[in-house]
Each structure stands twice: as C-alpha cells, then as structure tokens.
Biotite code that builds the C-alpha atoms (Angstrom):
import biotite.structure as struc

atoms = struc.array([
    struc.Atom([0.000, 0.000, 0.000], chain_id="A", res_id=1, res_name="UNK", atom_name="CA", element="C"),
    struc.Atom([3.168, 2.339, 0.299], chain_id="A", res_id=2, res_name="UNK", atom_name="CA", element="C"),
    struc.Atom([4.289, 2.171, -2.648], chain_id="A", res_id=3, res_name="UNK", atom_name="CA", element="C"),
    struc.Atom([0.795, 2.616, -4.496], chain_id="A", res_id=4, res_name="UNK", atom_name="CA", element="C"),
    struc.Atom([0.407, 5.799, -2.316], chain_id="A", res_id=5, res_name="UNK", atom_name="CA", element="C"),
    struc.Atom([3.557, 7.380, -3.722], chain_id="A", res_id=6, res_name="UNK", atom_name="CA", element="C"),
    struc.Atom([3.047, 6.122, -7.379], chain_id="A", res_id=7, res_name="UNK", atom_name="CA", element="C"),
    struc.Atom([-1.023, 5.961, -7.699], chain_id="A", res_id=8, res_name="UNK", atom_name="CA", element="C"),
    struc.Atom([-1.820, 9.134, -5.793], chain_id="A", res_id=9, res_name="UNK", atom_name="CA", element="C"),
    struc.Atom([0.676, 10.975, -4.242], chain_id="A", res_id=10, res_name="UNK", atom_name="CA", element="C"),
    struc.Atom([2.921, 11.833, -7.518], chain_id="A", res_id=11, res_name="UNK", atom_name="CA", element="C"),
    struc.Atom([0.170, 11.889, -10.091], chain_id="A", res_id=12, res_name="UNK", atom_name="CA", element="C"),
    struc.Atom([-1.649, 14.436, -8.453], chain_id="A", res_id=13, res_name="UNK", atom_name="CA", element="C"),
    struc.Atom([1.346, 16.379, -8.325], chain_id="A", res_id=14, res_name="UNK", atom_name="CA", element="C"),
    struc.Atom([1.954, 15.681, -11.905], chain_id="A", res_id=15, res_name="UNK", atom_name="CA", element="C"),
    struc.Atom([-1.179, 16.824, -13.155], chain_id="A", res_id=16, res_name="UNK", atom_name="CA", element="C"),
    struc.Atom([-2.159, 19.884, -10.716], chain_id="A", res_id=17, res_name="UNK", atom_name="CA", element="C"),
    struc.Atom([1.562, 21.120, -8.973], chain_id="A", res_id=18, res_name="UNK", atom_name="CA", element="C"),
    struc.Atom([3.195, 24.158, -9.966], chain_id="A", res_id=19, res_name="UNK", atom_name="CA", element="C"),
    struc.Atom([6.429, 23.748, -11.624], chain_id="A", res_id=20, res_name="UNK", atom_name="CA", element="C"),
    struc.Atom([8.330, 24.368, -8.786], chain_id="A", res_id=21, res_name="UNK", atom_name="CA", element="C"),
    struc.Atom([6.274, 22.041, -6.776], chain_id="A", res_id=22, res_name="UNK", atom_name="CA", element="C"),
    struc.Atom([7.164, 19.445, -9.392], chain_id="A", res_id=23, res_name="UNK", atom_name="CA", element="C"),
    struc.Atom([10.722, 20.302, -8.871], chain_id="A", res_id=24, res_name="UNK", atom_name="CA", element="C"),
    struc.Atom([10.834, 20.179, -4.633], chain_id="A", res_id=25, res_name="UNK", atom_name="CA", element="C"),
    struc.Atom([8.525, 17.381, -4.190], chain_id="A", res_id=26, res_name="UNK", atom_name="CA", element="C"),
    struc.Atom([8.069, 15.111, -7.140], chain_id="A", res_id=27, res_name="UNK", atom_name="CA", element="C"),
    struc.Atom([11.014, 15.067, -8.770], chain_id="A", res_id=28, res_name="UNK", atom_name="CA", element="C"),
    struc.Atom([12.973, 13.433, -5.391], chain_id="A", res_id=29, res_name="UNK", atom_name="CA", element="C"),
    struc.Atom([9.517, 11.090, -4.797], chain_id="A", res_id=30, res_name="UNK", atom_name="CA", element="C"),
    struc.Atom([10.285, 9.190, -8.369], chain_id="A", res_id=31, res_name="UNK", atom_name="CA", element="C"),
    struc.Atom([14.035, 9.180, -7.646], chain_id="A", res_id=32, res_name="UNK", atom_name="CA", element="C"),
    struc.Atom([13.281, 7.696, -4.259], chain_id="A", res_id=33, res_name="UNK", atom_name="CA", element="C"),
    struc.Atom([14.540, 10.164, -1.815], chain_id="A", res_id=34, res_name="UNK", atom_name="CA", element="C"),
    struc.Atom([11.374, 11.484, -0.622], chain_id="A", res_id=35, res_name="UNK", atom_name="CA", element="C"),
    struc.Atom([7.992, 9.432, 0.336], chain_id="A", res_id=36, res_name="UNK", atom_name="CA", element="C"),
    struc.Atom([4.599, 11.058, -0.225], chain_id="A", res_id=37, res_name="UNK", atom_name="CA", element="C"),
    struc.Atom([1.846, 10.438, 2.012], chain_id="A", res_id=38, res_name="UNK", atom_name="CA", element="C"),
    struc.Atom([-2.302, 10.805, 0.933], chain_id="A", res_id=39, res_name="UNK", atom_name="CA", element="C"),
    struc.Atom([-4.797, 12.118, 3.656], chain_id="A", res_id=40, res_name="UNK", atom_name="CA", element="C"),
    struc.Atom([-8.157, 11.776, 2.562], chain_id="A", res_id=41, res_name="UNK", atom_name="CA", element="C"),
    struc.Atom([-9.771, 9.870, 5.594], chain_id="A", res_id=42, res_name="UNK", atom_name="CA", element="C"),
    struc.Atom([-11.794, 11.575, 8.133], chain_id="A", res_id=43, res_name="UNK", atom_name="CA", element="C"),
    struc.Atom([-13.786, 10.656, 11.087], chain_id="A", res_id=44, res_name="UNK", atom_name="CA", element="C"),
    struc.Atom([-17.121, 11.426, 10.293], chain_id="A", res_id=45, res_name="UNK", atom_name="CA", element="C"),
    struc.Atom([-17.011, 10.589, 6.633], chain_id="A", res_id=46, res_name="UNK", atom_name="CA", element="C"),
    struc.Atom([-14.223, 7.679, 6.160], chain_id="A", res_id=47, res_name="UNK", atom_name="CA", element="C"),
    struc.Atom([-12.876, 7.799, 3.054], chain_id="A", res_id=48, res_name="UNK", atom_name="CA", element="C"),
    struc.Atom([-15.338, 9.148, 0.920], chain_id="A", res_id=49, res_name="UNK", atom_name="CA", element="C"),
    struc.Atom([-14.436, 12.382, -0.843], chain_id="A", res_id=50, res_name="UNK", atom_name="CA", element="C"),
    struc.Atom([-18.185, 13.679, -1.276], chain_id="A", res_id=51, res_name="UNK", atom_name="CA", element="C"),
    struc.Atom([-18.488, 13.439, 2.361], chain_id="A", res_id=52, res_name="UNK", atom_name="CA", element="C"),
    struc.Atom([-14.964, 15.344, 3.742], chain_id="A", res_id=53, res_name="UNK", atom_name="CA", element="C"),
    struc.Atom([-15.694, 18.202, 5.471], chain_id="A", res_id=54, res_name="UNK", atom_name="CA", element="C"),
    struc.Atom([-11.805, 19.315, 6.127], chain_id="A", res_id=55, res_name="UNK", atom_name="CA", element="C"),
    struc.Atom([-11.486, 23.089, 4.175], chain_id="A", res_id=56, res_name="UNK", atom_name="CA", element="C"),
    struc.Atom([-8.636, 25.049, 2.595], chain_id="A", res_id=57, res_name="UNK", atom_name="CA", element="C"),
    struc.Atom([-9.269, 28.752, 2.560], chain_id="A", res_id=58, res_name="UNK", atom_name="CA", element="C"),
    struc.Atom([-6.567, 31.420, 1.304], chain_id="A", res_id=59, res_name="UNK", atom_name="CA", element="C"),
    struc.Atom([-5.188, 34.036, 2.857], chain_id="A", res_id=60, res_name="UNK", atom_name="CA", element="C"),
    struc.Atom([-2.638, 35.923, 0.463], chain_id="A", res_id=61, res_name="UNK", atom_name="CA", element="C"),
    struc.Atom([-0.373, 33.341, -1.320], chain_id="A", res_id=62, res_name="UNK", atom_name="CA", element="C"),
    struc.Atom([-1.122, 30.326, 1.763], chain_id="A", res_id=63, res_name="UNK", atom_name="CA", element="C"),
    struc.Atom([-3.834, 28.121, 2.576], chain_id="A", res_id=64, res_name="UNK", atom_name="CA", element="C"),
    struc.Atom([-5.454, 28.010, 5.502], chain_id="A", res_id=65, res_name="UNK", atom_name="CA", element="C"),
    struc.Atom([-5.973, 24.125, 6.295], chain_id="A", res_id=66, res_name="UNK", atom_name="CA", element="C"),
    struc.Atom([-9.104, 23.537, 8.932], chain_id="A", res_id=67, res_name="UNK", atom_name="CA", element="C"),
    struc.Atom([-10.302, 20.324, 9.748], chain_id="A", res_id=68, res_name="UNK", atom_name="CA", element="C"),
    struc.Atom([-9.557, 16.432, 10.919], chain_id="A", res_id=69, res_name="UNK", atom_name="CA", element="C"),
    struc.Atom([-8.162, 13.313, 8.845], chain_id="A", res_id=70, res_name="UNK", atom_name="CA", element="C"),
    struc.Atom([-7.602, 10.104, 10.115], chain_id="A", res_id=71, res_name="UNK", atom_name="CA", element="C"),
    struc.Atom([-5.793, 6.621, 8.550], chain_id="A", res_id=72, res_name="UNK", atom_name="CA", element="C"),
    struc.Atom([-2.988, 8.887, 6.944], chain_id="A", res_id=73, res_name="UNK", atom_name="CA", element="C"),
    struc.Atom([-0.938, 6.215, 4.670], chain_id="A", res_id=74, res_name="UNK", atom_name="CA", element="C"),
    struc.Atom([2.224, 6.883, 4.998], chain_id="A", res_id=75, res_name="UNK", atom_name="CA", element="C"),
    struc.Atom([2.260, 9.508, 7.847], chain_id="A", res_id=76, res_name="UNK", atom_name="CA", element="C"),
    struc.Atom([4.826, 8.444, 9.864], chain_id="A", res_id=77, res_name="UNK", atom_name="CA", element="C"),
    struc.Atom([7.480, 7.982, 7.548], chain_id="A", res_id=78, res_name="UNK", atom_name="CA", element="C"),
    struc.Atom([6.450, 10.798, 4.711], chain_id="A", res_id=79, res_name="UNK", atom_name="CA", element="C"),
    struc.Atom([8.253, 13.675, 3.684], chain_id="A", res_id=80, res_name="UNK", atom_name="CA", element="C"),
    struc.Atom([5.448, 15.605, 2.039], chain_id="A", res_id=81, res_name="UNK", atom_name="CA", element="C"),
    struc.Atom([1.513, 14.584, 2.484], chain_id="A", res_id=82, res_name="UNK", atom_name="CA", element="C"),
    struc.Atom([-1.377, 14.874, 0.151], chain_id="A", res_id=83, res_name="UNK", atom_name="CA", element="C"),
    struc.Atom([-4.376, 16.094, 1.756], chain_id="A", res_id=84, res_name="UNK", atom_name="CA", element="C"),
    struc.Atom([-7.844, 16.176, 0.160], chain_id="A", res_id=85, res_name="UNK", atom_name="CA", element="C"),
    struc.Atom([-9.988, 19.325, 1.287], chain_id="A", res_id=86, res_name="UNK", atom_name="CA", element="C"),
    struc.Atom([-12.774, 21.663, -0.002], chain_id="A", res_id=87, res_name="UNK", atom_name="CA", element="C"),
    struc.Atom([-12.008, 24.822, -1.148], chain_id="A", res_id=88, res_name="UNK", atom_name="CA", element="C"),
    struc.Atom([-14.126, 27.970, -0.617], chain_id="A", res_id=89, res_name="UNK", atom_name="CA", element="C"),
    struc.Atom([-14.437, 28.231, -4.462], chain_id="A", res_id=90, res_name="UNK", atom_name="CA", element="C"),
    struc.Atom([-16.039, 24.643, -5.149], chain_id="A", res_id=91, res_name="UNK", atom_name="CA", element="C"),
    struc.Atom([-17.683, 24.018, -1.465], chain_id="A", res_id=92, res_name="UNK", atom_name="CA", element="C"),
    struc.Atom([-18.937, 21.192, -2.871], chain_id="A", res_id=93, res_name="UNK", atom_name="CA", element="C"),
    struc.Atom([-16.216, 19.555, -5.078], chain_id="A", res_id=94, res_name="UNK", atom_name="CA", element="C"),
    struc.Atom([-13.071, 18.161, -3.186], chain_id="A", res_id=95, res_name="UNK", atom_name="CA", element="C"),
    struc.Atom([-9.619, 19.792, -3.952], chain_id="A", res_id=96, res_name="UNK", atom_name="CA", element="C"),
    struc.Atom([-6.707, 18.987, -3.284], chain_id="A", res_id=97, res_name="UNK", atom_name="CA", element="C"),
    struc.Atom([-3.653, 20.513, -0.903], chain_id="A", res_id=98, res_name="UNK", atom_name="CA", element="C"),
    struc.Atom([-0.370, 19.395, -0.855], chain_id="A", res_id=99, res_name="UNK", atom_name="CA", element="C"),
    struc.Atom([1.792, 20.259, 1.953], chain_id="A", res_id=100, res_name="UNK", atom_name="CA", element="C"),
])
C-alpha cells in the first residue's frame, strides 16, 4: 500500500495539478526515491469518501489556511510531504486537493 500511495496518488496528483516548482521540490525526489509522499483523505465522520470530507482550505494571500480532521494517513509516519484532500471555498462542494 506504500508504494501505491507514492506512485497511484501521491505523484500523479502532483503531476497533473503542482506548480512547476512544486514538481521540482517534491516530485522530482519522490520518483528518484529520496522522498515518500503520504495521501490524507480519511476523516472521522465521513471515512474515506471524498463527497463526504468536510476538512477546508481557505486562502489568505499566497497560503492556505488548512481547517479540519483526517484520520488513517498512509504513509504519515514515515512521509516527507503529504497529500491532503480538502474543499475549497471556491467549489464548497467539489473536493480539492492541498499538498503540503
């Protein structure tokens, strides 16, 4: 399950939504195996189910604000950067992703 964390959602997420310098601090060490990645979609009152999460990302200037609770993080203890699946204030009702 480690491994398909950092190659089935950890880096492809980054490959198709990070920045290019994002791409350059986190993803390009996760494929040459220096860094792990870590997902965090899992929350208490909603399990795994993205419709359900209820953890939100707001900005304030150029951060995010990250509010909420996730549980089951794959990876957590050993990661060097973590996925984690939130709602924005733009698309309340659409999950979004924030990688950290």
């Amino acid at each position: 399950m480690a491994v398909a964390v950092q190659t089935e959602d950890g880096d492809p997420a980054r490959v198709q939504f990070g920045t290019e310098e994002q791409k350059r601090r986190w993803l390009a060490p996760a494929i040459r195996g220096e860094q792990i990645a870590s997902i965090a979609i899992t929350e208490p009152d909603a399990g795994s189910d993205v419709a359900g999460i209820t953890t939100t990302a707001r900005r304030f200037g150029d951060e995010y604000v990250v509010n909420g609770r996730k549980t089951f993080i794959t990876n957590g203890a050993r990661c060097h950067w973590a996925l984690v699946v939130t709602k924005s204030e733009r698309e309340r009702d659409t999950p979004a992703t924030t990688c950290l």
